[in-house]
N, C-alpha and C positions, 0 to 999 in steps of 0.2 A: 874525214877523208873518204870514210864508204857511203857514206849516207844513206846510214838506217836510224830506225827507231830505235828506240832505249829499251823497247821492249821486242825486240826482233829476235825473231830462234834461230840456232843454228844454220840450218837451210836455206835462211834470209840472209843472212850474214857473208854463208859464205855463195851463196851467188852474186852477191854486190861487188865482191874480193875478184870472182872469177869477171864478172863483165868491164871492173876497173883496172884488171891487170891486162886484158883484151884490148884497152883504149891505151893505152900506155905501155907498152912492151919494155925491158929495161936498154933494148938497141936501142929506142928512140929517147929517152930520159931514164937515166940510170935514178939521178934522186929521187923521182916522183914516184916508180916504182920501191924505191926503199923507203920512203914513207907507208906507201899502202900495204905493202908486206908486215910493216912495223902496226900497223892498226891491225892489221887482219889478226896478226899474234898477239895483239892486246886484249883481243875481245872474242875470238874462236870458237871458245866454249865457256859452258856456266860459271866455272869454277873460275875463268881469267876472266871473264865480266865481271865477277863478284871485285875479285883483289882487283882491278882496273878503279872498280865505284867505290872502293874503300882506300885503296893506296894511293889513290894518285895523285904526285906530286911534281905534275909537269908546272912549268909557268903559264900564267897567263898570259895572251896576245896582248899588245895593245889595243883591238878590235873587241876583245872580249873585256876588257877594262872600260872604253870606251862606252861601248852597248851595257852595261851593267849600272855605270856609274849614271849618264842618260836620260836612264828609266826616270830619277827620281831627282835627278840635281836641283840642290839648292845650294847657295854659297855660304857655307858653313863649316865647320870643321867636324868633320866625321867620328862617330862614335865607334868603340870599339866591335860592337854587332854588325854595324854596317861594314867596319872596316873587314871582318873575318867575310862576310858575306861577298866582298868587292874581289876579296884575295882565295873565295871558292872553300872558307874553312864554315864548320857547321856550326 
């Protein structure tokens, strides 16, 4: 939603939050704004990146299932590595 890096500091972070909330006001898209609001406080500061990269147990897209599965398809029934891997577990 903000598009930074995984490694971006606060400063980066939250100037991405300030120029995405600029392009999108909540008058003109009430949701898109509570989405970016919702990123912005998932990932703020070090301590909500940390629990963000450890907790997080949002679902995956079917874009993100798709581009995962992709990479490497072959027609076969998948093993339990690949399977945690496809479904974002370590």
């Amino acid at each position: 939603m903000l598009s930074v890096a995984a490694t971006a500091d606060d400063d980066t972070i939250r100037a991405a939050y300030l120029a995405a909330i600029r392009d999108c006001p909540p008058e003109r898209d009430r949701e898109r704004f509570e989405r970016v609001r919702a990123a912005y406080e998932a990932i703020s500061d070090v301590r909500r990146r940390l629990a963000h990269a450890l907790f997080d147990v949002s679902v995956p897209s079917l874009d993100d299932l798709l581009v995962a599965v992709s990479a490497d398809f072959q027609p076969r029934r998948p093993d339990e590595r690949r399977l945690r891997r496809l479904l974002g577990g370590k």
